[in-house]
N, C-alpha and C positions, 0 to 999 in steps of 0.2 A: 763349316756346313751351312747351307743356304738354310732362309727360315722355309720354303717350301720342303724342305726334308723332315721336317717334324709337323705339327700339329695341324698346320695349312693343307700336308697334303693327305690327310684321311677327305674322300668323297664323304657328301653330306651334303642334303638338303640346305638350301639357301631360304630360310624364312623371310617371307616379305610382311608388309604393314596391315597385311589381310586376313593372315592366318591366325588362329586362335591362339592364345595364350596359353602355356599351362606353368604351374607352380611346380617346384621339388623340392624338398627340404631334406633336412638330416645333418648328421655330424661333420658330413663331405657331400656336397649332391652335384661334385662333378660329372659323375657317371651317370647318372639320371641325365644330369642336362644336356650332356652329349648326344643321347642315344636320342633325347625329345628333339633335338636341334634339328637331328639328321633324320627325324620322320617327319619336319619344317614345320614344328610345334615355335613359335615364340616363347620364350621361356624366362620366367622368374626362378632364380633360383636362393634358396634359405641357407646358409649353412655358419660352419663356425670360422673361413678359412678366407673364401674367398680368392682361389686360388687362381691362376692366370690363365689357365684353360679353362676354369670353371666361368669364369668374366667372358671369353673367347664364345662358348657359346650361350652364353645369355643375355636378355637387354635389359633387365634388372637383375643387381645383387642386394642380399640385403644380409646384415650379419643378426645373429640369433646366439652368438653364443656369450656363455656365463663362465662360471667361475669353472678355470682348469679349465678340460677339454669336456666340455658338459655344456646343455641347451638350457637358455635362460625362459621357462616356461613364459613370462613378460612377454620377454622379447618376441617370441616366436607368436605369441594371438596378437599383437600389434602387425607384426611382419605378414602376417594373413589375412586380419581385416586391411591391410594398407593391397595387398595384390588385390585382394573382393574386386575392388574397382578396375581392375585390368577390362580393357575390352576385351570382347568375345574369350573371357574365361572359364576353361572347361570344368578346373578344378585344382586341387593338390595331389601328389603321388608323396609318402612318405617314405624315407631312406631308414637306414640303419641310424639309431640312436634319440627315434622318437616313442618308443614303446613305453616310458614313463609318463606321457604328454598324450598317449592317443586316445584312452580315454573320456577325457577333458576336452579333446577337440572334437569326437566325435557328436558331442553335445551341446557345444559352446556357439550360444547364437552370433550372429553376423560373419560369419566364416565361411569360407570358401567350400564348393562341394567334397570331400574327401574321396579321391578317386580308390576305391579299396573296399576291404568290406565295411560291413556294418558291425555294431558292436558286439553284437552277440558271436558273430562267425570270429569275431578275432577271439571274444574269450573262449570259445568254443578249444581253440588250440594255445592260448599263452596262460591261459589259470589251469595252473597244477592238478587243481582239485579235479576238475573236470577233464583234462588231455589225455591225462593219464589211467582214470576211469571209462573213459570212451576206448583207447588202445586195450584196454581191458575186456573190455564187450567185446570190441571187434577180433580178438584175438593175435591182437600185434606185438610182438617183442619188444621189450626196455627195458634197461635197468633199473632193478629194483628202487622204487622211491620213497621215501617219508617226508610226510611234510612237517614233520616234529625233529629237533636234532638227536639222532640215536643213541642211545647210552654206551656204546662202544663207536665214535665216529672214524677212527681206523679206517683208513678204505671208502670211504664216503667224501663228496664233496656238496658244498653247499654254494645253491643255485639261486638267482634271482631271473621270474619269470620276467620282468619286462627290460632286463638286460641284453646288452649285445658285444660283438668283439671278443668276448671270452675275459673283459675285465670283471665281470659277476660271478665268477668260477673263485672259489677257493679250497682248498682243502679243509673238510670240517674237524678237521683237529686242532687248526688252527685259530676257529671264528672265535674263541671265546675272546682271542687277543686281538680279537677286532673293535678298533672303537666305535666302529656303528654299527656291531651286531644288533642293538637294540632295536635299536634304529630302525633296521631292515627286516626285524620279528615281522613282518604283513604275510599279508595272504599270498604275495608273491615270490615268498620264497621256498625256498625247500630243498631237500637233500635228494641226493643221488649216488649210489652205490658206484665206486670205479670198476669198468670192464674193460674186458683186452679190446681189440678190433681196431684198425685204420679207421680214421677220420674223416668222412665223406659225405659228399650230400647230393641231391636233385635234385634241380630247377623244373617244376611244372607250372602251368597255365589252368586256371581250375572255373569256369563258367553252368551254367544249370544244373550244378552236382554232379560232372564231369570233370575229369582231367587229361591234358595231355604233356609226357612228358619231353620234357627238350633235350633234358643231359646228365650226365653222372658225371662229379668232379671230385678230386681228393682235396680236402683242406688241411693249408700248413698253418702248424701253431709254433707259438714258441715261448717257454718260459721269459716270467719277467718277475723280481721279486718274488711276491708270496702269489704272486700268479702264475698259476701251472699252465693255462691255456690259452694266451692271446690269439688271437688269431690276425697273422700273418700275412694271409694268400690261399690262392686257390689254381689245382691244375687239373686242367681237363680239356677236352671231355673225354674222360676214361670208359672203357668197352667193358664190359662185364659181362660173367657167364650167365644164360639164360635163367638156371634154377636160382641167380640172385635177383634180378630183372622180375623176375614173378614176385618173389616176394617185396621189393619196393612199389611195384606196379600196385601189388593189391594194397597196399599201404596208403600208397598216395590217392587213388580210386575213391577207398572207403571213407580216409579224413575228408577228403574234400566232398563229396556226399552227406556225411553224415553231419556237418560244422559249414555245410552249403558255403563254399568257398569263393572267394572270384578274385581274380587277375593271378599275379605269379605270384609263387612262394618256395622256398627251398626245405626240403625237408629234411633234416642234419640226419645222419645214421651212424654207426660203427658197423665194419665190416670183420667176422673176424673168420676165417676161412670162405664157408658157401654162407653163414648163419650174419642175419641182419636184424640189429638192435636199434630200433627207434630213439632219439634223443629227443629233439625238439621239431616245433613246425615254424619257422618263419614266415610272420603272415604280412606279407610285405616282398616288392622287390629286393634279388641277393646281388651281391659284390659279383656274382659268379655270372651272373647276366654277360657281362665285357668278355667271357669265353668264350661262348657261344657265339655272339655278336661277330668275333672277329673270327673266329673257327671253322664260322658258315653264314659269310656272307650275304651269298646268293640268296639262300634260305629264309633272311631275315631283311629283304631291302627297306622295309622301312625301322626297322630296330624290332628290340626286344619288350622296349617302354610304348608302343603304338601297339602292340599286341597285348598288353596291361592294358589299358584304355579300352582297345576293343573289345574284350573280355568286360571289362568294370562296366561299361556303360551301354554297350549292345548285348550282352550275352554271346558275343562271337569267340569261337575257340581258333587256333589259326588252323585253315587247310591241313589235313595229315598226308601223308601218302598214301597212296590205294596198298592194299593186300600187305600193309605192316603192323603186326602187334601193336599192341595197345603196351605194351611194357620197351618197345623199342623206341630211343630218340625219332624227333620225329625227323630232322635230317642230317645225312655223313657230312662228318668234319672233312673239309679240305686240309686240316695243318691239326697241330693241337698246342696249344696256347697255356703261361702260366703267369699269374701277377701275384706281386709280394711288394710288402710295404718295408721300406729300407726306415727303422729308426733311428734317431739322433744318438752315436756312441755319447755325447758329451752338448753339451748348449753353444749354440754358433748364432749367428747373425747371418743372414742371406744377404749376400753381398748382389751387385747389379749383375758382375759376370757370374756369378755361381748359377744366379736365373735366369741369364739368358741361356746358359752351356743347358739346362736342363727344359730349356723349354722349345729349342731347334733339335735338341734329340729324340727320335721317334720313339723308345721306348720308355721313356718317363711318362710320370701321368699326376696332375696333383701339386700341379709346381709354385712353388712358394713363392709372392713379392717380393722383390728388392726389398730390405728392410725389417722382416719379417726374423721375429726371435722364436728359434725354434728350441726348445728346452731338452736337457736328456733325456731321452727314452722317448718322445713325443714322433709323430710321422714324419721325415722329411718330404716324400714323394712317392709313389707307386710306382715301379720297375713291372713292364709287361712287353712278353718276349714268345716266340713263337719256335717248333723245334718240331721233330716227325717223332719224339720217342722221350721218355721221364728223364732219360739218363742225359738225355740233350740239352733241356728245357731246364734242369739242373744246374749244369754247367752253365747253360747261358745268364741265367740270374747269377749265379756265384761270380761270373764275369762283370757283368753290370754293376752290381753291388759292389765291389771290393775298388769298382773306378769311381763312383759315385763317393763314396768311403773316400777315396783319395781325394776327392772338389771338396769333400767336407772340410779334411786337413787346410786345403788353401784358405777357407774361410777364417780355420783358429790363428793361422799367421796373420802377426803383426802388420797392419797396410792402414795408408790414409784413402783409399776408393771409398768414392760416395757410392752410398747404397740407392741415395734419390734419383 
């Protein structure tokens, strides 16, 4: 396979030495810097990986990450005061896995503008105390919560509000065998009663106390250890009946209104028949973004992170269509689209061919260096695949995955290839 068959040949903006700079950070900020690249944002991008699409669109890397797969607070306000000095720098867009750091940056002098909200709107939706008291006022459904661990914890699990991925999820029957329950006693934690309902969320765009929404997605989890809920992936955009459409709509409406919201956020739910159970508000760009993006193109030509921006910084919401619900995406999917993160059965080494096989193929995403130790259980790459129907979209990841699976094997075979 030519390398124009993979990564060369998504369209996308060609940034020159003129256009503004913007930052991305996070655990992975390939996807951010993707979608910045291709609205011909110059781009810094932060993360822990440094992955060979993530370098493809940006003209700085810089690593931030610490111990395991975790953000070395350090690292990460040096890596920001060091972009400050970018010319014509707009600001930073924060990813999944800065919610213990945001905070601290939203305060911390000589830092970059933070494209997002401000601090009060983020705690407005990630403190316990307060999210779940406001969905109270407003009369929005969730599972029952305590922020004390209940004297029967049975059936409850125990949550950390500045957590993400579903590695902060445990079952509270378990924490007491947790070595850093203590630890984690703050104000950002708290229990959550188990309910039935599919696992799903929507991506809206939220500017002057308004919202509009883009999409409904299902998300895939998967047990790991004494983790019941990592999350995997996401497939969408899924069509839903109108009597649930209303009640997400008034949901997303009202948070975003009431916690004065801005740029995208995904707002997790459980679905369990027509009935809709609020979980969390993701106040920040989601993984779910690259659905959309590639789902409805047309819709999105300059991405989904240019419309975060113009949201954060103008108050602009993007164009809706005339005479569409306010509870209805706001444009049809040409395709429908699914990504899932394939992890490491066993610890391998990325060999030169294992990276290049996965960086000329269009549906990997997240592709590891030559050289690069990837541990058990840890991410190898992002598999995202395109299908008319779940049952498709299914099969085609379970395809992908199980040949990926196989390049893994080559790696554990004995070979003198240089990885350099």
């Amino acid at each position: 396979m030519s390398a124009t068959a993979g990564h060369f040949a998504e369209p996308r903006a060609q940034p020159d030495g003129s256009a503004p700079f913007v930052a991305v950070a996070g655990l992975s900020a390939r996807m951010l810097a993707q979608s910045a690249a291709h609205a011909g944002y110059q781009v810094a991008a932060l993360d822990l990986f440094g992955d060979r699409d993530t370098r493809l669109y940006s003209k700085l890397w810089i690593d931030i990450g610490g111990q395991g797969l975790s953000i070395d607070r350090g690292k990460l306000r040096a890596a920001l005061q060091r972009v400050a000095r970018l010319p014509r720098l707009l600001g930073f867009v924060t990813g999944s896995g800065l919610e213990p750091h945001i905070d601290v940056l939203q305060h911390a002098a000589q830092l970059p503008r933070l494209i997002g909200n401000d601090a009060d709107a983020t705690a407005a939706v990630r403190e316990p105390r307060r999210f779940f008291a406001m969905l109270d006022e407003l009369g929005i459904a969730h599972p029952d919560v305590a922020l004390e661990r209940p004297e029967r914890p049975e059936g409850w699990l125990r949550k950390q509000a500045d957590g993400c991925g579903g590695t902060h999820i445990r079952a509270a029957a378990n924490a007491d065998a947790d070595a850093n329950a203590d630890a984690e006693a703050d104000s950002s934690r708290y229990f959550q009663r188990m309910s039935a309902g599919l696992s799903m969320s929507a991506l809206f765009i939220a500017a002057r106390r308004e919202a509009s929404i883009v999409g409904y997605a299902e998300q895939l989890c998967v047990a790991s250890g004494a983790l019941p809920y990592v999350h995997a992936g996401s497939l969408g955009p899924i069509d839903l009946p109108a009597r649930v459409t209303e009640q997400i709509g008034f949901a997303v409406r009202s948070i975003a209104s009431r916690a004065n919201l801005r740029g995208l956020h995904s707002l997790d739910f459980l679905l369990d028949g027509d009935d809709v159970s609020v979980l969390e508000v993701n106040a920040r760009p989601s993984s779910t973004m690259a659905l959309y993006e590639r789902a409805s193109r047309d819709a999105w030509p300059r991405g989904l992170l240019a419309a975060h921006i113009d949201a954060c910084l103008d108050d602009r919401l993007p164009a809706a269509r005339t005479n569409t619900p306010m509870n209805t995406p706001m444009n049809a999917p040409s395709c429908r689209v699914a990504q899932q993160v394939v992890f490491a059965p066993e610890a391998f080494t990325a060999t030169r061919r294992f990276s290049d096989a996965l960086y000329v193929d269009p549906v990997c995403h997240d592709i590891p260096n030559a050289g690069t130790r990837i541990e058990a259980g840890q991410p190898v790459c992002t598999v995202l695949v395109t299908g008319d129907s779940r049952a498709a979209l299914q099969r085609e990841l379970q395809r992908h995955t199980q040949r990926l699976l196989q390049r893994i094997e080559i790696c554990l075979e004995p070979s003198h290839e240089s990885v350099d």
